[in-house]
TORTOR-470781 format. One line per 2 residues: number of its first residue (from 1); their letters; for each residue x, y, z of C-alpha. Coordinates in Angstrom, 1 decimal, decimal comma. Each point is the difference from the previous one (the first is absolute). Layout:
N
NUM = a = X/Y/Z; ...;
***
This chain:
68
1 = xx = 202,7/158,2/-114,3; -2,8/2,3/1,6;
3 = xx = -1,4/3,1/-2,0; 1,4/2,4/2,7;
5 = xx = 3,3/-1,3/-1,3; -0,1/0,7/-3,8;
7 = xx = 0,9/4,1/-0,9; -2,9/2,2/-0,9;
9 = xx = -0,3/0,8/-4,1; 1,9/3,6/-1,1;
11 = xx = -0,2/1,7/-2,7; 2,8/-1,7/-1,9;
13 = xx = -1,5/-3,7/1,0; -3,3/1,3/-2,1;
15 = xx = 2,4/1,4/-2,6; 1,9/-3,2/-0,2;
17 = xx = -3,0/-1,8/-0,1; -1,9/2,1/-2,1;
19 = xx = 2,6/-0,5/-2,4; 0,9/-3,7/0,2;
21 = xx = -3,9/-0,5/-0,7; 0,1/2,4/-2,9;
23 = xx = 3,0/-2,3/-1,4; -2,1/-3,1/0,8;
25 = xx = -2,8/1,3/-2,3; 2,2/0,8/-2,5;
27 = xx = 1,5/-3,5/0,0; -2,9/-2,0/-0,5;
29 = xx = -0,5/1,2/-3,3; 0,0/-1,7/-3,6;
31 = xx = 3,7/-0,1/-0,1; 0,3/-1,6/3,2;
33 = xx = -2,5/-2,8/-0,5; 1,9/-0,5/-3,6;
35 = xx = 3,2/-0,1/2,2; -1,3/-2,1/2,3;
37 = xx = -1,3/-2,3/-3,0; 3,4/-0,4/-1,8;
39 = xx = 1,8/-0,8/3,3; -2,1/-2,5/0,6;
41 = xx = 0,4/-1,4/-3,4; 3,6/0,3/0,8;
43 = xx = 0,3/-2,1/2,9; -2,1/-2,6/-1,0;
45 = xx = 2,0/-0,6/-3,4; 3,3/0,4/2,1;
47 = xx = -0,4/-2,4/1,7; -1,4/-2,5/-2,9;
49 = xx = 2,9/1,3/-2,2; 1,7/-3,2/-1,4;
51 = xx = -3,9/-1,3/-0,4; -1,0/3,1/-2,0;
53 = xx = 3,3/0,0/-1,9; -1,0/-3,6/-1,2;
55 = xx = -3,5/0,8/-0,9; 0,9/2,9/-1,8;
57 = xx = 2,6/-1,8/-2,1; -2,7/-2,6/-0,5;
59 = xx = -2,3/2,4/-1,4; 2,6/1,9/-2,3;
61 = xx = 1,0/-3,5/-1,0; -3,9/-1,5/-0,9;
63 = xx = -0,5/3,5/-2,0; 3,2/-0,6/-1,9;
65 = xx = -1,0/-3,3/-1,0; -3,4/1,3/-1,4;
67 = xx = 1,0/2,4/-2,1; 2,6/-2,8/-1,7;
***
């Protein structure tokens, strides 16, 4: 693909752009990067699930037993 081939920029290609970079900003916040945080926390226990069940249920059993 040649650059003769590719439309020239309008007005409303700026806007659009202008706009999608103006959500981008806006995306890459604290929030997001929290987001981003948890969902990676999510997958990586998903897919450990029966393993992190056990271990849980390990730990709630050991601290049950020290406070008998």
């Amino acid at each position: 693909m040649s650059a003769k081939s590719l439309p020239p920029f309008s007005g409303l290609g700026r806007t659009q752009l202008a706009e999608h970079l103006r959500q981008c900003a806006q995306c890459s916040g604290f929030s997001h990067r929290v987001a981003c945080a948890a969902e990676s926390v999510h997958h990586f226990l998903a897919q450990r699930f029966v393993t992190t069940l056990t271990v849980v249920t390990v730990l709630a059993l050991a601290s049950a037993w020290c406070l008998f």
